[in-house]
C-alpha positions, 0 to 999 in steps of 0.5 A: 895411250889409254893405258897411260892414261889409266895408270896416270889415273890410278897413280893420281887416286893412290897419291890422293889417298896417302895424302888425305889419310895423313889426318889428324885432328889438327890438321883437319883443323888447319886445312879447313881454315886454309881453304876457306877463300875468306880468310885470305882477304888480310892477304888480298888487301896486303896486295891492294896496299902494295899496289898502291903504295907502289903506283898511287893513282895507277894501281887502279891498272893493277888491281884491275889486272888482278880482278881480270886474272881471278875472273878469267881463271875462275870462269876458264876451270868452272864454267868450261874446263870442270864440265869439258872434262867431267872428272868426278872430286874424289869424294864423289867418285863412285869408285873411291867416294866412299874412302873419303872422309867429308871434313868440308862439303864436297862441292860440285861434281866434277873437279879438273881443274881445281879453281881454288888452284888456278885463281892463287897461283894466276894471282901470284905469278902475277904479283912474282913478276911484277915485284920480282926486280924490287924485292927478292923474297917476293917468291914466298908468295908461292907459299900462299898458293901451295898450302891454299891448292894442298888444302884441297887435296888433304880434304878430298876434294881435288886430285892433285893433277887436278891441283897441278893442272889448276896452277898450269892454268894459273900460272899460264894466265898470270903470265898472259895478263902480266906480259899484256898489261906490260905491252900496253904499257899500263902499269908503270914504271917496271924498273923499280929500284932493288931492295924498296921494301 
């Protein structure tokens, strides 16, 4: 069993560092603006308007649902999944630190699971499952959480298993909220009519 683990280990390194050294100017550019959290508030009030105009009065539900999400994958990957494990980011890796090229700042010492990844894809499987019956592009908000958890990678600050188990988490939590929040009847009606939007 340590020998997977080992050879997960060394193919997660590998993979991270192709994928960091894929540089350039521009993309260091790009992905320093796609991981900054900041720039998505435009997309965040998008949501808060969909919410809205969906629900009126109860989309308090719903965004209650959504802060919920965030602080519940948030506080799940750093304050006890990052300590549990104590994984080293890769740019503070003893090992291969000194490959990394600091584009950002590195951020805390360990880094499974990626928070950035956790919070964007709970947000978005929760809003994927709560539109999927209205509006079939719905699934391009998975772009949103892709291109936010690669940035991570790019900038060598997250292993991508560290990437992938954050949007497991995220996913899973999103999922949890969705179908608890549904249960309790909090958010209706579920059955909205196709093509609304």
């Amino acid at each position: 069993m340590e020998q997977v683990i080992d050879i997960l280990d060394q193919i997660d390194k590998d993979l991270l560092l192709y994928l960091h050294n894929l540089s350039s100017p521009f993309l260091d550019w790009l992905m320093v603006g796609i991981t900054e959290k900041y720039h998505w508030i435009p997309l965040y009030l998008v949501f808060i308007l969909v919410l809205i105009h969906q629900f009126r009065w109860q989309a308090v539900y719903s965004i209650a649902a959504v802060i919920l999400l965030v602080v519940l994958s948030d506080q799940l990957t750093s304050s006890f999944m990052k300590p549990f494990f104590g994984r080293f980011r890769p740019c503070h890796d003893p090992e291969i630190g000194h490959l990394i090229r600091i584009i950002r700042r590195c951020g805390g010492m360990f880094g499974f699971v990626s928070s950035h990844a956790a919070n964007s894809f709970s947000v978005s499987t929760f809003f994927i499952l709560l539109f999927h019956r209205s509006h079939k592009y719905v699934w391009w908000l998975l772009i949103w959480p892709v291109l936010f958890s690669y940035s991570r990678i790019y900038l060598g600050v997250h292993y991508p298993l560290d990437v992938l188990c954050g949007a497991m988490v995220g996913i899973g939590l999103g999922w949890l909220v969705y179908a608890t929040t549904k249960k309790l009847s909090l958010m209706v009606p579920f059955e909205f009519t196709p093509g609304r939007y």
